[in-house]
N, C-alpha and C positions, 0 to 999 in steps of 0.2 A: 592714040595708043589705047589700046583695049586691055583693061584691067584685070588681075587673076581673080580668081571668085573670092580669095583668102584677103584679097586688099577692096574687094567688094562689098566682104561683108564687116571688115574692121571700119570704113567707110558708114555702111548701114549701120552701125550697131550705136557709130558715134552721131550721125541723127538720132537716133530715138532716145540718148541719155539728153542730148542738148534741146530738142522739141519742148517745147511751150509753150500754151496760148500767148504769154504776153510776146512771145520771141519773133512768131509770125508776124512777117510785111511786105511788103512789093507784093506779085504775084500771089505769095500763098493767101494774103488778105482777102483775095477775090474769091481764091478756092475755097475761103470757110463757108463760102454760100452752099457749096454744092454739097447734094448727100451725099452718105456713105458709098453708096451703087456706083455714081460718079465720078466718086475720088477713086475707088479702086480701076475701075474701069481705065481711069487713066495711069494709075500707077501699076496694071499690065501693060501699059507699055512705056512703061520704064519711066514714068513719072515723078521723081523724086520727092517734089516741093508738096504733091500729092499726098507722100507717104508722110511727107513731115505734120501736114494739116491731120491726116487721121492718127497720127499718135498724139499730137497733145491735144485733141477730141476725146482720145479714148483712153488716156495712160492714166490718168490720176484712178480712174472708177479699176481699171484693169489690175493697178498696182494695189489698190484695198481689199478687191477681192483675192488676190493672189497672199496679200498679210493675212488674211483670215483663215486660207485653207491650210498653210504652211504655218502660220502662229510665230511668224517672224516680219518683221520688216524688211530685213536688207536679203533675205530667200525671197521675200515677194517681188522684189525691186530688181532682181537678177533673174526668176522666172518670167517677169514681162519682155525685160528689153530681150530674152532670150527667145520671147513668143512670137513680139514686132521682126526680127531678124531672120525667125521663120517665114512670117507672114510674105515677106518680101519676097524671098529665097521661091515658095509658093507661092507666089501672085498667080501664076498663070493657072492653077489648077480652083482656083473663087469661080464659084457660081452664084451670081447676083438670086436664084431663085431661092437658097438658103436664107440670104441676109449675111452683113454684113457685122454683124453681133453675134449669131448665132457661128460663123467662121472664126472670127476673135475667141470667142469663148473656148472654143476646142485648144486653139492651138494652147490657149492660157492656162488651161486643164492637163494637157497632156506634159506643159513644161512642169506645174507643180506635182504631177505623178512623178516625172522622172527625177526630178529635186528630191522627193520624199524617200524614192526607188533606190537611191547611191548617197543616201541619209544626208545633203546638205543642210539641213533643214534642221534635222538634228542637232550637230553638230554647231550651230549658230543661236539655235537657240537657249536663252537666258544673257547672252551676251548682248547685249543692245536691242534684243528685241521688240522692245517700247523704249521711245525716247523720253526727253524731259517734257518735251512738249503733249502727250498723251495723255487726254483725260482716263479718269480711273475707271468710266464705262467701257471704253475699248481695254483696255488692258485688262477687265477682268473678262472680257469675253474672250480675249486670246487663252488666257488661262484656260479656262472652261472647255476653250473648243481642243486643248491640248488633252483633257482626258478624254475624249471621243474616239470611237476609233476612225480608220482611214475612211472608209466607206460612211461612218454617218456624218463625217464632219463634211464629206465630199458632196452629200446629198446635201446638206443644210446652203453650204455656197454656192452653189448650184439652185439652188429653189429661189435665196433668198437673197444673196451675193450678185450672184448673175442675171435673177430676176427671169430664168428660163420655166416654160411651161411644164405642166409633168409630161406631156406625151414628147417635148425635148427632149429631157430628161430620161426618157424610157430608152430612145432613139441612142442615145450615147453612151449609155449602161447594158442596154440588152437587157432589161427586166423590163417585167410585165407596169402596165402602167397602174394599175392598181394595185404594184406591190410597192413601186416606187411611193403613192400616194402615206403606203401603211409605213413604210423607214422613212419618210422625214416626219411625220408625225409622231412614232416613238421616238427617232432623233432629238425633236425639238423635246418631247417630255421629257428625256435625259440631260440636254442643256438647260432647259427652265430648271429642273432639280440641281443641278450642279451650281447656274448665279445663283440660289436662293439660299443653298448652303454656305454659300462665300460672305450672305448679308447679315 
């Protein structure tokens, strides 16, 4: 029986909240050998256990940088699995010559533009946005990165979050790369000014 895309993707979406390194066994334990290029490769065609070994590969990093551009936890944790969801939904349009970091990245970007865009982010934020368990160096950076505006806080996670190059970076903004290089460098002097005033 071939399933509707609506019960395909309630399906997908409930792998990527339940994926976890510790959770993988049988089969996917084989797949953690294989890179990224591989795993996708096979989950174009419709590889499941595929998709399950690259999300808890890549969910914890994906789900920190998404808390840090949105300056919430539970927006960060609903732009991801909304990314993974995509990811799947677009398998077939990856191309292994990008990488498979630099594909994650986008889609993880464009979920917390659209969170920001229909203000969920907003809206949740101050309410659980740091747990109990949060030391007071992340939550004053969340602080911090909240008086930023959109664009320099997007440059900073993007540089320094996602660990992308500047001429990435140029690639997916459409600015020049040495204008790129000059806004996260004032970026960061406005964040360095703002923790230091908090100390």
């Amino acid at each position: 029986m071939v399933q509707s895309p609506q019960v395909d993707q309630m399906s997908t979406r409930g792998r990527v909240e339940a994926s976890s390194p510790s959770a993988l066994g049988g089969a996917a334990s084989i797949l953690s050998s294989y890179d990224d290029n591989t795993l996708m490769s096979r989950v174009q065609d419709g590889d499941k256990e595929a998709f399950e070994v690259l999300v808890a590969r890549h969910v914890d990093r994906a789900t920190a940088v998404a808390a840090l551009y949105l300056a919430d936890d539970g927006a960060g944790r609903q732009a991801v699995s909304e990314a993974f969801l995509q990811l799947w939904v677009s398998r077939s349009s990856y191309r292994r010559e990008g990488g498979f970091r630099w594909f994650l990245s986008t889609l993880v970007l464009d979920q917390c533009r659209r969170s920001t865009s229909v203000g969920q982010a907003s809206s949740s934020s101050g309410r659980g946005a740091t747990g109990p368990s949060d030391e007071g160096g992340a939550r004053r950076m969340r602080d911090a990165l909240r008086h930023l505006d959109r664009r320099e806080r997007e440059l900073l996670v993007m540089r320094y979050g996602m660990d992308l190059a500047y001429q990435e970076i140029s690639n997916e903004t459409s600015l020049p790369t040495s204008t790129v290089r000059s806004h996260v460098f004032d970026s960061l002097r406005k964040l360095r000014g703002l923790l230091e005033g908090e100390s």
